[in-house]
C-alpha positions as CSV (number, residue, x, y, z in Angstrom):
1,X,5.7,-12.7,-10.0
2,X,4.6,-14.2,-6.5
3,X,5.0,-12.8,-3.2
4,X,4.9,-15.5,-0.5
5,X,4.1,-15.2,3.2
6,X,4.9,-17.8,5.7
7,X,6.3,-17.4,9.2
8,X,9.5,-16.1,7.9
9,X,8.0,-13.1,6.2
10,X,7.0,-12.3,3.2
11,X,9.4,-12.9,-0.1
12,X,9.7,-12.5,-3.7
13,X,9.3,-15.5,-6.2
14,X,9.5,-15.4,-10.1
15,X,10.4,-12.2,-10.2
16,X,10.7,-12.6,-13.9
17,X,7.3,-13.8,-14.6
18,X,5.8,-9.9,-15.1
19,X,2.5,-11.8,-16.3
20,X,1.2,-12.7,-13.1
21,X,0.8,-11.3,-9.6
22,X,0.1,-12.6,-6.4
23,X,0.0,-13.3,-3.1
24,X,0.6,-16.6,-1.6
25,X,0.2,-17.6,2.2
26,X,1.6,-20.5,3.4
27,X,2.6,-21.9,6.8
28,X,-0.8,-21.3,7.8
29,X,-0.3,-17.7,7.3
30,X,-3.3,-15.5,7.3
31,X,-4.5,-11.8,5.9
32,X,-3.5,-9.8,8.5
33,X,0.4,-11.0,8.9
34,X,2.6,-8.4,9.3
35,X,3.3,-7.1,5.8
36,X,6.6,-4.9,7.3
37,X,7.8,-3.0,4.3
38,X,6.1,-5.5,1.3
39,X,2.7,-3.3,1.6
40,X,-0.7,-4.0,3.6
41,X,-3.5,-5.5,3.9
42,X,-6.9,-4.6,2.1
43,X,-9.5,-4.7,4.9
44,X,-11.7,-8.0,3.6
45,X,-8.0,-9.3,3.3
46,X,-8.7,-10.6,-0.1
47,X,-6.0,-8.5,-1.2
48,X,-2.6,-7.0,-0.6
49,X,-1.2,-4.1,-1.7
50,X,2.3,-4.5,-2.2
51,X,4.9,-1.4,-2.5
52,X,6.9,-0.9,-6.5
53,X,9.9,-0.3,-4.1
54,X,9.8,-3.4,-2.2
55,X,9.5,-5.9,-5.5
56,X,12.3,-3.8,-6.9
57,X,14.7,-4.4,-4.1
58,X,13.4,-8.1,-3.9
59,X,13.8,-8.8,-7.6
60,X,17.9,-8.2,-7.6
61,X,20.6,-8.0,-9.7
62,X,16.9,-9.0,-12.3
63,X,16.1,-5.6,-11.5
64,X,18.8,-3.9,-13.4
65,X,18.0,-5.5,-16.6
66,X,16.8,-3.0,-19.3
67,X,14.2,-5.3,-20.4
68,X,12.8,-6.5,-16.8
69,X,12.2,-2.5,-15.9
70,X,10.2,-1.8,-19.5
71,X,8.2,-4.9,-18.1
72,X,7.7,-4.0,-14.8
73,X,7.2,-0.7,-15.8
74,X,4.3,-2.3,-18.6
75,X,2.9,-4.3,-15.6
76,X,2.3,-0.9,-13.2
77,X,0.6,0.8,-16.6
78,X,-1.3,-2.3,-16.6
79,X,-1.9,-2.5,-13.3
80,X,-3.1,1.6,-12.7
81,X,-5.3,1.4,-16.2
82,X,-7.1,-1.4,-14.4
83,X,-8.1,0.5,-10.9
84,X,-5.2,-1.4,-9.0
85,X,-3.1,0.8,-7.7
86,X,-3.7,2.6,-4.4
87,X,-3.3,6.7,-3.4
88,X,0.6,5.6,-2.7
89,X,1.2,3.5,-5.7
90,X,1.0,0.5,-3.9
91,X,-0.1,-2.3,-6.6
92,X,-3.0,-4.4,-5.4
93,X,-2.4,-8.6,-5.8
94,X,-4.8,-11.0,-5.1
95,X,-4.6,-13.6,-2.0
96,X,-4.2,-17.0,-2.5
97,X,-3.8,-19.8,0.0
98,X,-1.1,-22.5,-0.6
């Protein structure tokens, strides 16, 4: 599961990879792009935190399967046993360039 950034805004790709997580700018996006309802940025901008919600809503009909919520559901255990989710659940991801 990627989230991209470019000048459109951010968007959700390979939401059924539950494996992986990141965030990818491209476009010559930069940390510090508005974020808008995705999440925000960490203040080194090395990472994003990105809202449960939003990837929910951006994942689709994908999100309905029985099998892709026990893995995303997996993926935010993973995720909180690891120190990477914030006060408001927010899930931290790395920041990659393209």
């Amino acid at each position: 599961m990627n989230v991209i950034i470019d000048r459109r805004g951010p968007r959700l790709d390979d939401a059924a990879n539950l494996r992986a997580f990141a965030v990818h700018l491209e476009d010559g996006c930069v940390p510090g792009d508005d974020l808008g309802a995705c999440g925000i940025w960490s203040p080194d901008g090395q990472h994003a935190w990105i809202e449960p919600d939003w990837l929910r809503e951006q994942a689709g009909p994908l999100a309905e399967d029985a099998g892709w919520q026990s893995g995303f559901s997996a993926m935010i255990d993973f995720a909180r046993s690891k120190g990477w989710l914030d006060e408001q659940g927010r899930i931290r991801a790395h920041v990659a360039s393209a």
